[in-house]
PDB file of N, CA, C, O and CB in Angstrom:
ATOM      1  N   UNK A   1      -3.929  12.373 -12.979  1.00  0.00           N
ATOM      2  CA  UNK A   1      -3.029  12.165 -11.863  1.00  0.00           C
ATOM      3  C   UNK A   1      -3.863  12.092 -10.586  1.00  0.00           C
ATOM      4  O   UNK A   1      -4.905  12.742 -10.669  1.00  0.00           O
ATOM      5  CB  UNK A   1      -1.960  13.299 -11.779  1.00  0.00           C
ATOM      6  N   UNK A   2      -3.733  11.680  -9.825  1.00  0.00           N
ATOM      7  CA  UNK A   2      -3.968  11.311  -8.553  1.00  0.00           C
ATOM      8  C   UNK A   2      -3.574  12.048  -7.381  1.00  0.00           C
ATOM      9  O   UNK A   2      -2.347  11.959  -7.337  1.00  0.00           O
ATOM     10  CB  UNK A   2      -3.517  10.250  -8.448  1.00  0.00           C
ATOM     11  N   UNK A   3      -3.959  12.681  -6.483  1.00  0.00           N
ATOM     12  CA  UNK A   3      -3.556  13.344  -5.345  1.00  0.00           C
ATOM     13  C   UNK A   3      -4.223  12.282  -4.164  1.00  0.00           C
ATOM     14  O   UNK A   3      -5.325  11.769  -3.969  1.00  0.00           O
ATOM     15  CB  UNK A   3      -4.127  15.016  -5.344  1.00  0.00           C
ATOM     16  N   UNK A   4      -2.696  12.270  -3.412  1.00  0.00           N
ATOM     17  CA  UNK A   4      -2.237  10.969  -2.971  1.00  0.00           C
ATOM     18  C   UNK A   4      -1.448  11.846  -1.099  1.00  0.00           C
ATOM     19  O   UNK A   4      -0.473  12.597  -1.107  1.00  0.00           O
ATOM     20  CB  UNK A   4      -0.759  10.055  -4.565  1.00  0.00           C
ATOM     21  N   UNK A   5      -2.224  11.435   0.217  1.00  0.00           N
ATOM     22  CA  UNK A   5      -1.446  11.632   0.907  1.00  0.00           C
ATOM     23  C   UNK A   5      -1.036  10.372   1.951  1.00  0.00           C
ATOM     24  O   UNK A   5      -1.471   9.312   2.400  1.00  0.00           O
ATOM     25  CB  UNK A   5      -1.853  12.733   1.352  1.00  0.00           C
ATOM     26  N   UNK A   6       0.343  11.449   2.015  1.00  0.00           N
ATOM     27  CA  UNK A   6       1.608  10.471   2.590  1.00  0.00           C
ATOM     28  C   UNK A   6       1.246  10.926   4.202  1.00  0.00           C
ATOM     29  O   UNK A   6       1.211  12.088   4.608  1.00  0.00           O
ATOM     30  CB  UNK A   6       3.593  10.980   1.916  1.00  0.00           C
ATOM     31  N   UNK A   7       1.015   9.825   4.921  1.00  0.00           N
ATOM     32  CA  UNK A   7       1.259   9.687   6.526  1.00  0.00           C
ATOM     33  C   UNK A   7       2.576   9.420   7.232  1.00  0.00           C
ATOM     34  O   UNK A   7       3.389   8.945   6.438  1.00  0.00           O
ATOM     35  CB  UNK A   7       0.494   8.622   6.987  1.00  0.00           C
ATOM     36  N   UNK A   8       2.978   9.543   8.256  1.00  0.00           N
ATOM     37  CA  UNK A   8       4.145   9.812   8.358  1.00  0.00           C
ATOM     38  C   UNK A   8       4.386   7.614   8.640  1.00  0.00           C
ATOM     39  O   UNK A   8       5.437   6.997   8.467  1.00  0.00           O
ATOM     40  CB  UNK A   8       4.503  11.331   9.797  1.00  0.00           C
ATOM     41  N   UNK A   9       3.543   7.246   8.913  1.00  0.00           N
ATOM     42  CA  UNK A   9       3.887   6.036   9.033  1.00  0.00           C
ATOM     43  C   UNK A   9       4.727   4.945   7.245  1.00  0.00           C
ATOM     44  O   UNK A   9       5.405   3.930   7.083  1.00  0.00           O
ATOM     45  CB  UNK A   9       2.291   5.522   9.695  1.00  0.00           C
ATOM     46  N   UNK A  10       4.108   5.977   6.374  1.00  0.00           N
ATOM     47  CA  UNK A  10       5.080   5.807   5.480  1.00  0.00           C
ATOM     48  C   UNK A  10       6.136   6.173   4.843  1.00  0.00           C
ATOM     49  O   UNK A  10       6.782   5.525   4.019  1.00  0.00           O
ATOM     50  CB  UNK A  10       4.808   5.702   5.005  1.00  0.00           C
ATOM     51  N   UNK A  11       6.331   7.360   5.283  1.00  0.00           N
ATOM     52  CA  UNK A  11       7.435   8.055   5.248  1.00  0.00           C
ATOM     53  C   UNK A  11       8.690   7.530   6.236  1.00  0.00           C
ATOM     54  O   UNK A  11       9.906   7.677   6.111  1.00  0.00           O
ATOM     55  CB  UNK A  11       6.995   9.394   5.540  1.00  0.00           C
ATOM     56  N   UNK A  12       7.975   6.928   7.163  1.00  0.00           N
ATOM     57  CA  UNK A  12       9.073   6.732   8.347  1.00  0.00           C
ATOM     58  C   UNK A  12      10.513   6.063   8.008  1.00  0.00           C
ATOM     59  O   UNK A  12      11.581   6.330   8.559  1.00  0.00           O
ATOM     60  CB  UNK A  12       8.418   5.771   9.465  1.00  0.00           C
ATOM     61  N   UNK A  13      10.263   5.065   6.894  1.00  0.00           N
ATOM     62  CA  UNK A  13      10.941   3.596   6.278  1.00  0.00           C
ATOM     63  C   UNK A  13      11.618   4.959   5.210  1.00  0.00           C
ATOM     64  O   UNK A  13      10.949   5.945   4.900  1.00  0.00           O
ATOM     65  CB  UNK A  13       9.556   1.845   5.387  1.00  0.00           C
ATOM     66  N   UNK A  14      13.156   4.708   4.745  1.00  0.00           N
ATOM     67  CA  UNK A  14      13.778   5.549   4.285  1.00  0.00           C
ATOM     68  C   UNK A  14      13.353   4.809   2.929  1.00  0.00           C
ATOM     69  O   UNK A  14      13.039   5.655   2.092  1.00  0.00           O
ATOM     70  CB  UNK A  14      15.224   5.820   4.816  1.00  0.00           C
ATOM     71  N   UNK A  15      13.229   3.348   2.389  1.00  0.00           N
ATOM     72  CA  UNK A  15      13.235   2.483   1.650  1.00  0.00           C
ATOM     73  C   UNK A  15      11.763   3.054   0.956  1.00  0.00           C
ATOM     74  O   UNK A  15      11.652   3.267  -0.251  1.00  0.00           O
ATOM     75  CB  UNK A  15      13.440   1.047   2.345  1.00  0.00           C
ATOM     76  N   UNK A  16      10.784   3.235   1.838  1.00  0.00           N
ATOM     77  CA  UNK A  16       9.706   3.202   1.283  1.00  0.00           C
ATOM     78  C   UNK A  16       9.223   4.543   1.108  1.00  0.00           C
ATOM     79  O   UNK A  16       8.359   4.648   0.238  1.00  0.00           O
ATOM     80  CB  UNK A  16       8.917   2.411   1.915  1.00  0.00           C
ATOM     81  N   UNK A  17       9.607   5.766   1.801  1.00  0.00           N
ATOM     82  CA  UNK A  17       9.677   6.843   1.162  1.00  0.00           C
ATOM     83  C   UNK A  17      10.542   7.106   0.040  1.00  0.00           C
ATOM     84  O   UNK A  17      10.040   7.528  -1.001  1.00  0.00           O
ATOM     85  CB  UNK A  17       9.855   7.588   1.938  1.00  0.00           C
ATOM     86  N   UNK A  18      11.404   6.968   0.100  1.00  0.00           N
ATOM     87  CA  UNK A  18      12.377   6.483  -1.904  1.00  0.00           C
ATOM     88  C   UNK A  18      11.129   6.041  -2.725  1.00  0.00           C
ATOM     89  O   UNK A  18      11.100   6.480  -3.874  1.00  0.00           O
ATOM     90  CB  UNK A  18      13.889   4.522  -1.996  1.00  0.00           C
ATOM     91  N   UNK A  19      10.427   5.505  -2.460  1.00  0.00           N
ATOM     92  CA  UNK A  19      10.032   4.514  -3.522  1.00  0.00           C
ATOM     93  C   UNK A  19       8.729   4.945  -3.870  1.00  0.00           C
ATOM     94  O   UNK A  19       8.332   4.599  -4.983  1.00  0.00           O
ATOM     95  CB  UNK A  19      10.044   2.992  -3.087  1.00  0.00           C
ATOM     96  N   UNK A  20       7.909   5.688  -3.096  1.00  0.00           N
ATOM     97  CA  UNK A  20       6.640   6.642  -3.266  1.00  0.00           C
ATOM     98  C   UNK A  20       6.918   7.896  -3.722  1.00  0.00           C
ATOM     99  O   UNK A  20       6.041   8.438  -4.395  1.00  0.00           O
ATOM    100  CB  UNK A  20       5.897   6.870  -2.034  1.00  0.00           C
ATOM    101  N   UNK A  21       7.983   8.515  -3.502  1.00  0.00           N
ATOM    102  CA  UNK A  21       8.555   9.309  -4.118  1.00  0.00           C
ATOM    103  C   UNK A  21       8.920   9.556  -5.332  1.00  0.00           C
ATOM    104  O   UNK A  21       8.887  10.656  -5.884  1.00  0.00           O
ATOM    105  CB  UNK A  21       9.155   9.353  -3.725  1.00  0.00           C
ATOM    106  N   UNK A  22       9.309   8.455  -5.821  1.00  0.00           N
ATOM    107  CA  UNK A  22       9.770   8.027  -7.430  1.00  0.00           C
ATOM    108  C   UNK A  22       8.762   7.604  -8.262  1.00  0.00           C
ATOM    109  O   UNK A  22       8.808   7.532  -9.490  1.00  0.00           O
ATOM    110  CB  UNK A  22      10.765   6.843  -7.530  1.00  0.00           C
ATOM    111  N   UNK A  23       7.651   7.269  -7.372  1.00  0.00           N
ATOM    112  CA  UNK A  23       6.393   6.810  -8.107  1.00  0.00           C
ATOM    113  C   UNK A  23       5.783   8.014  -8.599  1.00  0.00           C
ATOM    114  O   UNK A  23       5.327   8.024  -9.743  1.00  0.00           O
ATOM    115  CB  UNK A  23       5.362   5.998  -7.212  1.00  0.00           C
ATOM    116  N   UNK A  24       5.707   9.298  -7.667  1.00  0.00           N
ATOM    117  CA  UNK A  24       5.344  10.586  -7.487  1.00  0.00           C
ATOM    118  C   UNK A  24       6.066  11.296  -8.881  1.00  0.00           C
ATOM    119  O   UNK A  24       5.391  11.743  -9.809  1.00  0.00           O
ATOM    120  CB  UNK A  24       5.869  11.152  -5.940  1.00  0.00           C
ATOM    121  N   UNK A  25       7.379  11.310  -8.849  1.00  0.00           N
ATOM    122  CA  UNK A  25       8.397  11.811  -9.849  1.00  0.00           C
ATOM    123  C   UNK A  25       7.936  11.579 -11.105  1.00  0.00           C
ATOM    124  O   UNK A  25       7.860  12.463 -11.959  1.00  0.00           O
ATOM    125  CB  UNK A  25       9.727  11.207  -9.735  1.00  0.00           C
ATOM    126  N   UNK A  26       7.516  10.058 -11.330  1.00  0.00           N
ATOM    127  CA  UNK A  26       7.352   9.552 -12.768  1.00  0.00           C
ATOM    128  C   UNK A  26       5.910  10.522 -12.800  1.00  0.00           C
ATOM    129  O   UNK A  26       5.771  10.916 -13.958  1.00  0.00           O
ATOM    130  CB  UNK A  26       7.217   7.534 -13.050  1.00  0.00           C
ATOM    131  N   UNK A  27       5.011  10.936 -12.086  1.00  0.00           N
ATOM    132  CA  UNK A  27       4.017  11.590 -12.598  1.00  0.00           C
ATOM    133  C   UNK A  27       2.988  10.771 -12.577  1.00  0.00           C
ATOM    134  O   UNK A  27       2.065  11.144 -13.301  1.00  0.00           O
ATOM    135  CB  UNK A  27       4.246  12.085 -13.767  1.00  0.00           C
ATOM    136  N   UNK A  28       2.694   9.092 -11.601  1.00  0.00           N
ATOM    137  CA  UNK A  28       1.482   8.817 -11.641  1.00  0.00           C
ATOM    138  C   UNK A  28       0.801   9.043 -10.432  1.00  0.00           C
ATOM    139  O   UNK A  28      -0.134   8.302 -10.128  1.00  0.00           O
ATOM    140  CB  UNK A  28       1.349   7.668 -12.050  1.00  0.00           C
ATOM    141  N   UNK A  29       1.270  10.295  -9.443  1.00  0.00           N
ATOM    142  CA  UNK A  29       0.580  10.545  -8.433  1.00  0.00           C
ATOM    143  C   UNK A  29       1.115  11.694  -8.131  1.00  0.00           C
ATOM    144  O   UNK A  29       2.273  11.896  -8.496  1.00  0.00           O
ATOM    145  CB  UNK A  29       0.531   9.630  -7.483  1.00  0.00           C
ATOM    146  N   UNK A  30       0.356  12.769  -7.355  1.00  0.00           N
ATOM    147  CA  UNK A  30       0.634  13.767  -6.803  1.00  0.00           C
ATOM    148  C   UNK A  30       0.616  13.804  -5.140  1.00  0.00           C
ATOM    149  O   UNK A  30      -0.505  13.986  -4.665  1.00  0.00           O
ATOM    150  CB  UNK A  30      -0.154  14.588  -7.405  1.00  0.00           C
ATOM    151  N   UNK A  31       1.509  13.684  -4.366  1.00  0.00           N
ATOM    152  CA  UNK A  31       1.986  13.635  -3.237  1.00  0.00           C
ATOM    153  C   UNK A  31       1.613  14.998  -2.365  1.00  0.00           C
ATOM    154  O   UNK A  31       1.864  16.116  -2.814  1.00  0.00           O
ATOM    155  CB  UNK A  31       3.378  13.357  -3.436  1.00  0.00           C
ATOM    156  N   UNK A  32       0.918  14.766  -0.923  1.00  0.00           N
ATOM    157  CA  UNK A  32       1.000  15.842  -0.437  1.00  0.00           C
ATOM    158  C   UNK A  32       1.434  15.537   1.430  1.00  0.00           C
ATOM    159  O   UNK A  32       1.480  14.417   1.938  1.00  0.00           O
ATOM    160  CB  UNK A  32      -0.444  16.584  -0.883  1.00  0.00           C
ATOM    161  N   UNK A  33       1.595  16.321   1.865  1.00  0.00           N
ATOM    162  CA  UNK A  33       1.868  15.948   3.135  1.00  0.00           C
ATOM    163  C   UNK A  33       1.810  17.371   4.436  1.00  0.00           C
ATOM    164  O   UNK A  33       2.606  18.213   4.021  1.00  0.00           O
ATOM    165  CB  UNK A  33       3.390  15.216   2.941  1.00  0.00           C
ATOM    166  N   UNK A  34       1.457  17.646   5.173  1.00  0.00           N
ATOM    167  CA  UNK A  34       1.541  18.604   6.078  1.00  0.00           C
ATOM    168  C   UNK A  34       2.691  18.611   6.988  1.00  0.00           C
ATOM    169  O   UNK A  34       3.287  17.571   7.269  1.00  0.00           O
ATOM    170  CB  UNK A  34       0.463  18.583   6.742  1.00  0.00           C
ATOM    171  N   UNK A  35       3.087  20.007   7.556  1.00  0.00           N
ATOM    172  CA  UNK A  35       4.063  19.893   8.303  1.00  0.00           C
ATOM    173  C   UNK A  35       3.951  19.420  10.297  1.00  0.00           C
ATOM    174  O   UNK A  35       4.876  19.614  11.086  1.00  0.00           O
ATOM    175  CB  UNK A  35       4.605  21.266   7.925  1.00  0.00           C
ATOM    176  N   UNK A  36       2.676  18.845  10.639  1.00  0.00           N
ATOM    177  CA  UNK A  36       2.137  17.651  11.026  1.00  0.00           C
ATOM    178  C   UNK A  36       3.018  16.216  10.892  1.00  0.00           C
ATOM    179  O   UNK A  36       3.827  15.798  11.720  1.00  0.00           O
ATOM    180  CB  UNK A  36       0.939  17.592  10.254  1.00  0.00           C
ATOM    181  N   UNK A  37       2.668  15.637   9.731  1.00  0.00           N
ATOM    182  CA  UNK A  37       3.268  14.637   8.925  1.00  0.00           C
ATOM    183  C   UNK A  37       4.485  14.724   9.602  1.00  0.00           C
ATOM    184  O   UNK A  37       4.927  14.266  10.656  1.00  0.00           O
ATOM    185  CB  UNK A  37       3.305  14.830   7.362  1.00  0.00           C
ATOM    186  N   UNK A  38       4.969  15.547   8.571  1.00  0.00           N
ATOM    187  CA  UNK A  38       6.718  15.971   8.805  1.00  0.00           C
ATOM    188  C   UNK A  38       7.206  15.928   9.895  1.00  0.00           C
ATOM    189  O   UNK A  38       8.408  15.690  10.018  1.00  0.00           O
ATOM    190  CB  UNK A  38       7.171  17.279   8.513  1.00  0.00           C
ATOM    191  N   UNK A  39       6.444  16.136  10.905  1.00  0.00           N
ATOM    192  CA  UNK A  39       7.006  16.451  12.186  1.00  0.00           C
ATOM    193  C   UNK A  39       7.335  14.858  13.172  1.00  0.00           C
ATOM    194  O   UNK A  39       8.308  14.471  13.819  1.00  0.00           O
ATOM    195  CB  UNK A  39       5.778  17.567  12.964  1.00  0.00           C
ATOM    196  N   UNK A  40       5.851  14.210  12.834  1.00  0.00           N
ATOM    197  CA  UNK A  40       5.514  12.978  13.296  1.00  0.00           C
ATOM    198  C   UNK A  40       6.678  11.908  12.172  1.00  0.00           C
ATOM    199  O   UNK A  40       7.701  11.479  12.707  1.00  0.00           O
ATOM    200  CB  UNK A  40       3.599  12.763  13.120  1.00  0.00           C
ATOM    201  N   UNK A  41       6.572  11.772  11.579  1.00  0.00           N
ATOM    202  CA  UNK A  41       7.457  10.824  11.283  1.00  0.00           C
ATOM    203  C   UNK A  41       8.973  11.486  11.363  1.00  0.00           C
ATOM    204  O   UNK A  41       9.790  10.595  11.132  1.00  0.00           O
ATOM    205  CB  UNK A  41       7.071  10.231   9.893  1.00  0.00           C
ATOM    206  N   UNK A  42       9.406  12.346  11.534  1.00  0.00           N
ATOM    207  CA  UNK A  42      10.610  13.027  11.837  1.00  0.00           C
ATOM    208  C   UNK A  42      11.300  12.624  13.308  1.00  0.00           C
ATOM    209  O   UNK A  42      12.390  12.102  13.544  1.00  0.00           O
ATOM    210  CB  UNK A  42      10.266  14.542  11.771  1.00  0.00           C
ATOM    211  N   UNK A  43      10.484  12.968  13.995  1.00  0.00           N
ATOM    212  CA  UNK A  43      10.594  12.919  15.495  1.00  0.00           C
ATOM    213  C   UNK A  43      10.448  11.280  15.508  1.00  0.00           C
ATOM    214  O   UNK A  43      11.455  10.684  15.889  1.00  0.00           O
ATOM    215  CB  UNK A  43       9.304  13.907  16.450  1.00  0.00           C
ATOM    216  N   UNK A  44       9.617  10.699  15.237  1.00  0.00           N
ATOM    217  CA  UNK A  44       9.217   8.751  15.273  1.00  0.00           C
ATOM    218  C   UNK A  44      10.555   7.720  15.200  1.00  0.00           C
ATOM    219  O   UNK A  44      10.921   6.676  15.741  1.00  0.00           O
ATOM    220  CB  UNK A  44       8.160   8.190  13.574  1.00  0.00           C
ATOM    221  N   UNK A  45      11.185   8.925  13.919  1.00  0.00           N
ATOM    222  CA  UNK A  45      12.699   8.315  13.710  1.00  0.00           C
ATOM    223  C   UNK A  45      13.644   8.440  14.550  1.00  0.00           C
ATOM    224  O   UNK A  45      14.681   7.801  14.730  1.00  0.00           O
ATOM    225  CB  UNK A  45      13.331   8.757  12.691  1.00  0.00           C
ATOM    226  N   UNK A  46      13.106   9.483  15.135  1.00  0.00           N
ATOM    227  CA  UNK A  46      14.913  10.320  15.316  1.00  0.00           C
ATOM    228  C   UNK A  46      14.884   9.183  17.150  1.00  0.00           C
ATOM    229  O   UNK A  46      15.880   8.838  17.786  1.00  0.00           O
ATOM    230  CB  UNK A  46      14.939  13.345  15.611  1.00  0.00           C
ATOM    231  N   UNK A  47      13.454   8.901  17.490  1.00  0.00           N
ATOM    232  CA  UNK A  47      13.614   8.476  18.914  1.00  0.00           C
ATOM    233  C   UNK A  47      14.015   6.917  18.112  1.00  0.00           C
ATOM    234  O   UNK A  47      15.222   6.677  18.115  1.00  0.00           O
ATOM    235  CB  UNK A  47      11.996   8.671  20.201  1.00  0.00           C
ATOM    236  N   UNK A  48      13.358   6.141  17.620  1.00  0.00           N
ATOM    237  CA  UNK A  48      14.056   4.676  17.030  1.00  0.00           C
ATOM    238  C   UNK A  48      15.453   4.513  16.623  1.00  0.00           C
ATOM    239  O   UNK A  48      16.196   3.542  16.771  1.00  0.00           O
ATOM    240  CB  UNK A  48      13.407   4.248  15.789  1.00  0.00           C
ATOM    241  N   UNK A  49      15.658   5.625  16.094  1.00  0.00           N
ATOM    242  CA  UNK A  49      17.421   5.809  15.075  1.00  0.00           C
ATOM    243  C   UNK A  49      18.039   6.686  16.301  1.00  0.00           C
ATOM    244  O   UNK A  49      17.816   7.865  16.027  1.00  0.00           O
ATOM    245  CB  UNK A  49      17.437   7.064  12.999  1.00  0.00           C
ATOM    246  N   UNK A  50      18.611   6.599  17.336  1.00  0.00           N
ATOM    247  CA  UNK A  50      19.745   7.819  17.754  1.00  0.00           C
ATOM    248  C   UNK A  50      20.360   8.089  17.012  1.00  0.00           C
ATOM    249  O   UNK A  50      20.670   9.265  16.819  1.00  0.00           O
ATOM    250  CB  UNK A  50      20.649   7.725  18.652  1.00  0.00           C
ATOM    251  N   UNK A  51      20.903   6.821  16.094  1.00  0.00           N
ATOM    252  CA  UNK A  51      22.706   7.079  15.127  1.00  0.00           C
ATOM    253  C   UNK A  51      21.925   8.204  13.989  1.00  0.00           C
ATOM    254  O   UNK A  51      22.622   9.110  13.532  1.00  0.00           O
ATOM    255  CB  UNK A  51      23.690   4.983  13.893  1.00  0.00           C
ATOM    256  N   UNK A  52      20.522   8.096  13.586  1.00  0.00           N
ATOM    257  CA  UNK A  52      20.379   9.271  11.955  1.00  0.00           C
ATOM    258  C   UNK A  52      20.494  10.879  12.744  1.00  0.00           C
ATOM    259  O   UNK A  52      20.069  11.161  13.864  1.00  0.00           O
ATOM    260  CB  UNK A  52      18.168   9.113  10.816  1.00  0.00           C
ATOM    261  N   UNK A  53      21.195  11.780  11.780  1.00  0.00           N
ATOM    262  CA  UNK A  53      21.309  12.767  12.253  1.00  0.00           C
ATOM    263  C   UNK A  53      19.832  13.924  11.734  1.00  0.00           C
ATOM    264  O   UNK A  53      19.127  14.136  10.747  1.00  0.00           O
ATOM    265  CB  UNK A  53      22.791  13.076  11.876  1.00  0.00           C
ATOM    266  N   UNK A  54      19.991  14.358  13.001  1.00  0.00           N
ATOM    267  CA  UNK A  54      18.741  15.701  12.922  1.00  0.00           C
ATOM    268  C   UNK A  54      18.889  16.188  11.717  1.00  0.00           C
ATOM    269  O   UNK A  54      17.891  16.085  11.004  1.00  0.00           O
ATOM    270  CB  UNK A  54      18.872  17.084  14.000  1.00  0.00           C
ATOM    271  N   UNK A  55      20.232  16.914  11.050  1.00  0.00           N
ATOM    272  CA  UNK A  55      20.270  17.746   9.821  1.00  0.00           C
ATOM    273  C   UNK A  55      20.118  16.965   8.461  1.00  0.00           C
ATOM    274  O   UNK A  55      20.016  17.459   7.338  1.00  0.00           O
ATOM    275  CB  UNK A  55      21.594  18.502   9.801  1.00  0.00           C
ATOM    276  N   UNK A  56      20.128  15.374   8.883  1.00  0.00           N
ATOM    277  CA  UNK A  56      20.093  14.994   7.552  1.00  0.00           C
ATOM    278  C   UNK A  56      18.337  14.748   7.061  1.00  0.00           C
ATOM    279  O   UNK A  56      17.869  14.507   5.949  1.00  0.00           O
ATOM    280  CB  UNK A  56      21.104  13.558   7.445  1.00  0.00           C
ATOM    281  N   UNK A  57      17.707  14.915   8.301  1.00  0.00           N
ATOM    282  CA  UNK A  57      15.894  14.743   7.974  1.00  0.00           C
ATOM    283  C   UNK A  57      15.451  15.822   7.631  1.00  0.00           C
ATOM    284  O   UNK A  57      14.326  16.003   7.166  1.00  0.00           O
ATOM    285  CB  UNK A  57      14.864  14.341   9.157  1.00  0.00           C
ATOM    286  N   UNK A  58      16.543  16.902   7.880  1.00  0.00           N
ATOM    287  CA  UNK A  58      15.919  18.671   8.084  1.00  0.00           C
ATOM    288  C   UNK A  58      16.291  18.650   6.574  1.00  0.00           C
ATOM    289  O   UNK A  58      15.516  19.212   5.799  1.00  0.00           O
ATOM    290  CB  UNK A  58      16.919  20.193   9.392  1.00  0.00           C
ATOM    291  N   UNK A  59      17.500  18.002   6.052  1.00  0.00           N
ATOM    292  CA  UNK A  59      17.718  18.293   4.584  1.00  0.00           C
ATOM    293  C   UNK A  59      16.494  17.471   3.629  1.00  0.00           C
ATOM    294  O   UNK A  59      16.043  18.093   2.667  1.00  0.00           O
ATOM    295  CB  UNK A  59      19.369  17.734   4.164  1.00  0.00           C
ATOM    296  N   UNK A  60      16.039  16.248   3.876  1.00  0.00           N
ATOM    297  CA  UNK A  60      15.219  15.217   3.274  1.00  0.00           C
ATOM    298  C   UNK A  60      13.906  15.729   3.364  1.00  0.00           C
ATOM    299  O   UNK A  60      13.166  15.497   2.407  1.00  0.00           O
ATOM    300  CB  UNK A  60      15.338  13.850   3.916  1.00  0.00           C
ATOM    301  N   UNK A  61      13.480  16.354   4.281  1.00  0.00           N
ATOM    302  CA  UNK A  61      12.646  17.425   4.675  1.00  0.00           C
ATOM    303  C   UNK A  61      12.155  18.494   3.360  1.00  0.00           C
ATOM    304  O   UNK A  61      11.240  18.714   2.567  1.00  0.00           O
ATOM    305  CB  UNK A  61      13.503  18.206   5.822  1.00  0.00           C
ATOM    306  N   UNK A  62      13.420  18.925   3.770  1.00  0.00           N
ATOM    307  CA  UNK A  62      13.729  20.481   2.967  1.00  0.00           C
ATOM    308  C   UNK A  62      13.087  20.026   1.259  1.00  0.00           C
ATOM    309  O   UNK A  62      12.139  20.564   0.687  1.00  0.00           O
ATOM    310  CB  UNK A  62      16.013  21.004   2.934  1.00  0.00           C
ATOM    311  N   UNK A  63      13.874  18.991   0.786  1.00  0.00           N
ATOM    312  CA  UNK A  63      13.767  18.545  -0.475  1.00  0.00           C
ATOM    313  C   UNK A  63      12.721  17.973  -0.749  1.00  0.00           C
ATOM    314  O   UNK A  63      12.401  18.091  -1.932  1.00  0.00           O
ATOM    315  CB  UNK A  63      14.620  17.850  -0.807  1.00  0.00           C
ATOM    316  N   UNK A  64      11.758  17.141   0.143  1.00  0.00           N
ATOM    317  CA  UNK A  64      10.356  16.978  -0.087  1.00  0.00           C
ATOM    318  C   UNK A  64       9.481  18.368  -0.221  1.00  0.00           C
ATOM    319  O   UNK A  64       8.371  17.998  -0.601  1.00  0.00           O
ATOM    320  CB  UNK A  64       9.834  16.126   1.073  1.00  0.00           C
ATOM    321  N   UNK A  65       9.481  19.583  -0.100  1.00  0.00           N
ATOM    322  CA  UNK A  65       8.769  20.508  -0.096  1.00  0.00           C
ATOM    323  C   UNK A  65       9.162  21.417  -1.137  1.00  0.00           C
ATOM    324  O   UNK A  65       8.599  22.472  -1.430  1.00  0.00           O
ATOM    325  CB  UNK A  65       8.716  20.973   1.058  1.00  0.00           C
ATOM    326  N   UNK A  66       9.985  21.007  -1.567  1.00  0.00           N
ATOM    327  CA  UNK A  66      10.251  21.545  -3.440  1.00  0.00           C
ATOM    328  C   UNK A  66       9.170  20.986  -4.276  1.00  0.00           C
ATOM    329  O   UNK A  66       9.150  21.206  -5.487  1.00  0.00           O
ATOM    330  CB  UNK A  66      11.860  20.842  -4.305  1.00  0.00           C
TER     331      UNK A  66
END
């Protein structure tokens, strides 16, 4: 397996974090990310998106760190 990190510039795209994620899931990479990361592509969105809500990144968040 592969240990593989995620920048927030790819995380940013909801499409393309799904999809590195699932790549991650199947087990041909191991994903890591700091709460750095998290913060920067969190905040990147939230100023581009007004309409996405704060609690729903804090939940998408939450569930990446399981």
């Amino acid at each position: 397996m592969i240990d593989v990190v995620y920048g927030a510039c790819v995380l940013h795209s909801g499409s393309l974090r799904d999809l590195l994620l699932n790549i991650a899931e199947m087990g041909l990479i191991r994903p890591h990310w700091s709460n750095e990361i998290h913060d920067e592509w969190i905040g990147s969105l939230l100023r581009r998106r007004p309409d996405v809500r704060c609690e729903s990144l804090d939940r998408t968040r939450h569930l990446m760190d399981m």
